[in-house]
Structure formats: structure tokens, C-alpha cells
N, C-alpha and C positions, 0 to 999 in steps of 0.2 A: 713645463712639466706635463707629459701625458698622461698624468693620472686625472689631470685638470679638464681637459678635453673628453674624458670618460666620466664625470661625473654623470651626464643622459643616461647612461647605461643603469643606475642606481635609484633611477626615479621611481622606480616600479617597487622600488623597497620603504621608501618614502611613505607611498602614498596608501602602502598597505600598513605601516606602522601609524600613518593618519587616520584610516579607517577601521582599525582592530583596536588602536589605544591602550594596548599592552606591552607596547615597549618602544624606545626613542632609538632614530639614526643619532650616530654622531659622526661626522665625516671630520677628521685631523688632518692638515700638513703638517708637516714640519719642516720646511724651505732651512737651505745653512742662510745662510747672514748674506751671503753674496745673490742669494737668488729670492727674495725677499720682495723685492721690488716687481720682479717678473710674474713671481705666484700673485699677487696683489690686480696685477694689471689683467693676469690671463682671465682668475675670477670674474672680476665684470667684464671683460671681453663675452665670456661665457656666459653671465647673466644666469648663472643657476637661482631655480629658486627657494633652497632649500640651505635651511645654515651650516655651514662651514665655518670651521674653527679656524685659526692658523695660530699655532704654538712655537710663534718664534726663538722660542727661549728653549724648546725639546721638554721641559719640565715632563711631558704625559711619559717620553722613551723614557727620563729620570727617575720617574715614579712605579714606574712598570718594564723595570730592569730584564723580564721573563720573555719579552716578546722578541720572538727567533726574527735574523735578517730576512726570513722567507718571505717573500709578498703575499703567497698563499696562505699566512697563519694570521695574516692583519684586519685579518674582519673576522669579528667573535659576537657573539651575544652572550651576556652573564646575568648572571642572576641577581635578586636584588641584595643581595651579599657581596658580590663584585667575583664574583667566581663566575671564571669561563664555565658553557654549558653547552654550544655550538662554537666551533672555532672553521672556516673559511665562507668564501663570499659566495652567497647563495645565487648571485644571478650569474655565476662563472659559468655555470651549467641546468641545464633543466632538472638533472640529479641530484646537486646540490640543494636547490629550489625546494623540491619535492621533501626534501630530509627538513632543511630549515621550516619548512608549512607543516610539517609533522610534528617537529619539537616544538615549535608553539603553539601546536595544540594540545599535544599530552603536557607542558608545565602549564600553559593556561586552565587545562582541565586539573591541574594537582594541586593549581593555588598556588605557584613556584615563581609566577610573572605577578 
């Protein structure tokens, strides 16, 4: 899985949700049944240090019937109501970056985080 090999790229999201303490990563696979064993092995190949979920069972897709096949709409932040508030991955781009460090400082500043 190449998303497994990109986690590095995500650290920097980490370490600012470590250091601000207003809102958690949550990083999901969801591996089918056949590839289970691979997603398993590549994780500690890769030795991230930061937790990853693996939802062998899909229940999070089952639960959240809304989320489009687009890879670009799979990194959201919501609020503590569970409503989307930013939806793509902010380290895709420096402009996205810039937008996501904005919204969380105007909901941080509103009292929304």
C-alpha cells in the first residue's frame, strides 16, 4: 500500500496537533481481507511513530456512508459534534496548509475546537 510509505509526509501534522492540543490525528486503513497481512507487515517495516488505526472490518466506511471515493476528500477535520469543518489534506499543498492553520485558529479562537 502507498499510502503506508507516505505516512513521513503527515508527521508535521502530528506534531502540530501535539503541540497546539486542540485537535487529534487519526490516520485509518482500511486493507480488504486479502491485503491485511501486507498493511500489517508494511507498518512496522515503516516503523511510524504515530498510531494508526487498521479497520479491518470497514465499520468507519459503514458508519460514514458520506465519504466520496475521491482520495482528496479523506482528510477532514470536524468539530466536536462530528461535522466536517475542513475537508482535504493540508500537507498536499502549502495552500492548503496555510487554510487548515487559519481554521484552526479562527475555531480555536471561537471556542469551536
Amino acid at each position: 500500500m502507498c499510502q503506508i510509505s507516505n505516512l513521513a509526509d503527515i508527521t508535521g501534522l502530528y506534531e502540530l496537533a501535539d503541540s497546539l492540543d486542540i485537535f487529534e490525528v487519526m490516520t485509518i486503513f482500511t486493507p480488504k481481507k486479502e491485503e491485511y497481512d501486507s498493511v500489517v507487515k508494511n507498518l512496522m517495516v515503516h516503523d511510524f511513530e504515530y498510531p494508526v488505526y487498521i479497520d479491518f472490518t470497514g465499520s468507519f466506511r459503514k458508519i460514514n456512508t458520506g465519504i466520496p471515493d475521491d482520495k482528496r476528500f479523506h482528510s477532514f477535520l470536524i468539530d466536536s459534534n462530528g461535522h466536517p469543518i475542513f475537508v482535504g489534506n493540508p500537507v498536499a499543498s502549502n495552500e492548503l496548509w496555510s487554510i487548515f492553520l487559519n481554521t484552526l485558529v479562527s475555531l480555536n479562537d471561537n471556542g469551536i475546537l
